[in-house]
C-alpha positions as CSV (number, residue, x, y, z in Angstrom):
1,X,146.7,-115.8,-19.4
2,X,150.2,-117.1,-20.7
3,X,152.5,-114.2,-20.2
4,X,155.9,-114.5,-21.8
5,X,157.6,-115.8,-18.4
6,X,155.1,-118.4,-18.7
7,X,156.2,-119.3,-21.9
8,X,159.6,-119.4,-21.5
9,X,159.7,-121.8,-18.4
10,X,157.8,-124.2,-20.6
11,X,160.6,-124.4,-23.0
12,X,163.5,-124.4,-20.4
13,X,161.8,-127.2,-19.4
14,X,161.3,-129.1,-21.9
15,X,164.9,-128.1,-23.4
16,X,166.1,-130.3,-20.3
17,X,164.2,-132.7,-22.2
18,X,165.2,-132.8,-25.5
19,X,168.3,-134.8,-25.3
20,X,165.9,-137.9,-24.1
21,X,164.0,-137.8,-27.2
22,X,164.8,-140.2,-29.8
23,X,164.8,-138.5,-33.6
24,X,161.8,-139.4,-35.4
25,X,161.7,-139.2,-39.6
26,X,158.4,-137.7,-39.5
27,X,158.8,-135.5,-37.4
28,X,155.9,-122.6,-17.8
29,X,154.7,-127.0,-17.8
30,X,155.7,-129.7,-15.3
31,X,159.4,-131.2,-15.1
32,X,159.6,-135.2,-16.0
33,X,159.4,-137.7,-14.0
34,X,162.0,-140.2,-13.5
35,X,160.9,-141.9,-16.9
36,X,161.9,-139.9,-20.3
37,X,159.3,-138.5,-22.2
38,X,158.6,-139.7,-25.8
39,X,157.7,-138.6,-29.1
40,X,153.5,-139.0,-29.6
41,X,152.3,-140.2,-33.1
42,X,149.2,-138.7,-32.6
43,X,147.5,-135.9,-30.4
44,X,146.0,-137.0,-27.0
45,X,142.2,-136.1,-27.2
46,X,141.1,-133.1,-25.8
47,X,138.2,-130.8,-26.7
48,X,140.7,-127.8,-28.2
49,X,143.3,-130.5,-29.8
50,X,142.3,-129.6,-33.3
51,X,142.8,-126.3,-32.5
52,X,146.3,-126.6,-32.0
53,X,149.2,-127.1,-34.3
54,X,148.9,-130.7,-35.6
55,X,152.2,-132.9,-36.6
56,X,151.8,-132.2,-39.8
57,X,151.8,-128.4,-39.9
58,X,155.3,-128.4,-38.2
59,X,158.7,-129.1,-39.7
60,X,159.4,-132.9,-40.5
61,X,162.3,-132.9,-37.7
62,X,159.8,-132.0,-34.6
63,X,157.9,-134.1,-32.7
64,X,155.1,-133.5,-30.1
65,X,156.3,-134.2,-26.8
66,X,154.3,-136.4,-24.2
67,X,154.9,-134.9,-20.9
68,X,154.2,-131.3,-22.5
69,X,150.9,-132.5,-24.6
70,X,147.6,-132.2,-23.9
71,X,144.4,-130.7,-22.4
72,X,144.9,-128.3,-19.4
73,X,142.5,-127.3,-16.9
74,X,142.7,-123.8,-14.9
75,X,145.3,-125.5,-12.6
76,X,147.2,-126.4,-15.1
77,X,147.5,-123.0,-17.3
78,X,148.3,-121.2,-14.0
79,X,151.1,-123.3,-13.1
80,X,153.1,-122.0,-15.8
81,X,152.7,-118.7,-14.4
82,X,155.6,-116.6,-12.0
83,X,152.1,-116.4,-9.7
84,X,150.2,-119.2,-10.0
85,X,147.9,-118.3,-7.7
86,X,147.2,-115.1,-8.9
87,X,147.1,-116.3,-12.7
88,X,143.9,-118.8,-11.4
89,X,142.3,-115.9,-10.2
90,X,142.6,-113.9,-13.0
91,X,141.8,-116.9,-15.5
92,X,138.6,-117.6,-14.0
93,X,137.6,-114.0,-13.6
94,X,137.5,-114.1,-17.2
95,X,135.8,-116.8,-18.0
96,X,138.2,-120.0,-18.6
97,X,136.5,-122.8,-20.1
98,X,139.6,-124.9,-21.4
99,X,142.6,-125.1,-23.2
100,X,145.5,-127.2,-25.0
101,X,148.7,-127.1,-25.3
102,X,151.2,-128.5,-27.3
103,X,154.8,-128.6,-28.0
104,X,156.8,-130.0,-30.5
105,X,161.0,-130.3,-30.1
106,X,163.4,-131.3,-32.7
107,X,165.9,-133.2,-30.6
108,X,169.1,-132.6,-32.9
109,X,168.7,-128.8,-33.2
110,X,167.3,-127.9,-29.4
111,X,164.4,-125.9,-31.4
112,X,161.1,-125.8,-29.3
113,X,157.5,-125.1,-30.9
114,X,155.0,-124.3,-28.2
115,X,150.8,-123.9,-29.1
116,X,148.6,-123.2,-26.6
117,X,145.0,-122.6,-27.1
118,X,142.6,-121.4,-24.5
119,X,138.6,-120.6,-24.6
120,X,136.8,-118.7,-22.4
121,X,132.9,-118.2,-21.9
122,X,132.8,-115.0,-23.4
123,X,134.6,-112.4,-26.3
124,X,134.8,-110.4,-23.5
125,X,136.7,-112.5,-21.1
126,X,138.9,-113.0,-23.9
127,X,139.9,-110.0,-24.4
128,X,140.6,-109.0,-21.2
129,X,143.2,-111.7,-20.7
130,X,144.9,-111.3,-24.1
131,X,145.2,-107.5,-23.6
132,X,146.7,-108.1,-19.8
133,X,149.2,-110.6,-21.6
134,X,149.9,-108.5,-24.0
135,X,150.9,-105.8,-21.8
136,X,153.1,-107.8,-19.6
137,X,154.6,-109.7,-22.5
138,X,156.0,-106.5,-24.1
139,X,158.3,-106.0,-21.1
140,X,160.2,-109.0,-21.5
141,X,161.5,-108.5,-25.1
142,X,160.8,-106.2,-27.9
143,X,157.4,-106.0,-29.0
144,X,156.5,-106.1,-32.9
145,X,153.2,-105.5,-34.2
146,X,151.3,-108.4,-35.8
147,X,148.0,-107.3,-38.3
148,X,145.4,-109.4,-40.0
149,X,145.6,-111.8,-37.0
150,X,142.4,-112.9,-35.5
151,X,140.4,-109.9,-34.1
152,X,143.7,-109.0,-31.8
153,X,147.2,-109.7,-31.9
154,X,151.0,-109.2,-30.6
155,X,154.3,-110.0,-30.8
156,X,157.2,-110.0,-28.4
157,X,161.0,-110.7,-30.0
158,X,163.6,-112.0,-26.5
159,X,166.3,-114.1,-25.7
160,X,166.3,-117.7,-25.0
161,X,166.6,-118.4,-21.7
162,X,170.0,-120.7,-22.0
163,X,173.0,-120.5,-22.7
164,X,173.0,-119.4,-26.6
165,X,174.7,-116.1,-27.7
166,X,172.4,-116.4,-30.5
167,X,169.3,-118.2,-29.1
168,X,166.0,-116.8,-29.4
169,X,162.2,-116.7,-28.6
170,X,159.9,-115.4,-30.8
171,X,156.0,-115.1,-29.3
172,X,152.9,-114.4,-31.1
173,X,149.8,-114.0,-29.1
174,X,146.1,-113.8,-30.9
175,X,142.8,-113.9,-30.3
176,X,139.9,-114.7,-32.6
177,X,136.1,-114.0,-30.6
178,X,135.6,-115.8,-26.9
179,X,139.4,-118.0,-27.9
180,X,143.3,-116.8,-27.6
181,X,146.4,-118.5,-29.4
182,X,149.7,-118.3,-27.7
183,X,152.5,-119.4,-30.6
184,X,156.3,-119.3,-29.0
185,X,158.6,-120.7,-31.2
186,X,162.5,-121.3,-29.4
187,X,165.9,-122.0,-31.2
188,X,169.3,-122.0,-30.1
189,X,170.1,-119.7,-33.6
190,X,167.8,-116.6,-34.6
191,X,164.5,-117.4,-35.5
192,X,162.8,-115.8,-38.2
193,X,159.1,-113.9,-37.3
194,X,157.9,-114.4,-40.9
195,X,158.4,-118.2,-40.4
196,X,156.4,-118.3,-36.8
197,X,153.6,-115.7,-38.8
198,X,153.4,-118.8,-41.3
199,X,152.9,-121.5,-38.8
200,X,150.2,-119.2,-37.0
201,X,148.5,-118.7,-40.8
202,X,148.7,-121.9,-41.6
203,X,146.4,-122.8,-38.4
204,X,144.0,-120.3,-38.7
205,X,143.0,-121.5,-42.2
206,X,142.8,-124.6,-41.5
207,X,140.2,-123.9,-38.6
208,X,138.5,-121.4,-41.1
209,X,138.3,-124.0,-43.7
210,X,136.4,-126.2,-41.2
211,X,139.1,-129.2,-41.6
């Protein structure tokens, strides 16, 4: 379950962020600590990692970000809810097994990438919990259909929640059998939905090619 609010206090969060991270040539979560978070130059391990965006299938200018990286349990997926509570109750009525997330910033332009991935015991389960984010996602923005995405599939167009007269958040939500896909992509300038739909195609091949 990672409805749109969700989403979007992950990347206020780590926008807060972003002016600690050093620029690097290749290029709703927890607030950081006292210490700044840093670039990674790998993944942490997890059992979704590979399922998830990987440093090489973003732009050259962002880099995943520590404090935001890595395998969540239940806990951790419902904290980035409005309701925490109520998000665990729902994740584990449907079956949560795991998930990862990731999140890549580019520190000179503000721009976010967030992946989060999250299995559940059944297609069933699944289902359920993409179609209630789904629904609740469509009332924070304007929806747009997605096709040819996994067995099921949305996509919500909103603001950025800053500053920006121009800043945007473009969300793609998916799910392919008992897994769901959450793909928000954040920029202080209009962000283009045929660019996020690449960076969501360009994952789900590589997972269908076995690499």
């Amino acid at each position: 379950m990672c409805a749109v609010p969700r989403a979007a206090r992950c990347l206020a969060a780590l926008l807060a962020l972003v002016v600690l991270v050093p620029a690097c040539s290749e290029s709703d979560a927890p607030k950081s600590t006292a210490s700044p978070s840093v670039p990674l130059p790998t993944l942490p391990p997890g059992e979704l990692r590979e399922r998830v965006l990987q440093p090489g299938e973003v732009g050259n200018s962002l880099v995943p970000i520590a404090a935001q990286t890595g395998a969540r349990d239940v806990n951790g997926i419902a904290a980035f809810s409005a309701d925490p509570k109520a998000a665990e109750k729902a994740l584990e009525k449907n079956g949560f097994q795991a998930a990862y997330v990731v999140q890549y910033a580019d520190p000179a332009t503000s721009a976010v990438v967030t992946n989060v991935v999250t299995k559940f015991a059944a297609s069933s389960g699944a289902t359920a919990d993409l179609t209630a984010d789904l629904t609740s996602s469509d009332r924070t923005g304007t929806p747009f259909s997605v096709t040819g995405l996994g067995d099921q599939a949305g996509g919500v167009r909103g603001k950025r929640d800053d500053a920006s007269a121009d800043g945007t958040l473009v969300t793609l939500r998916w799910r392919r059998g008992d897994t769901t896909w959450l793909l928000a992509v954040s920029a202080s300038t209009p962000v283009d939905e045929a660019g996020v739909r690449k960076l969501a195609d360009r994952l789900m091949e590589r997972l269908a090619s076995g690499a």
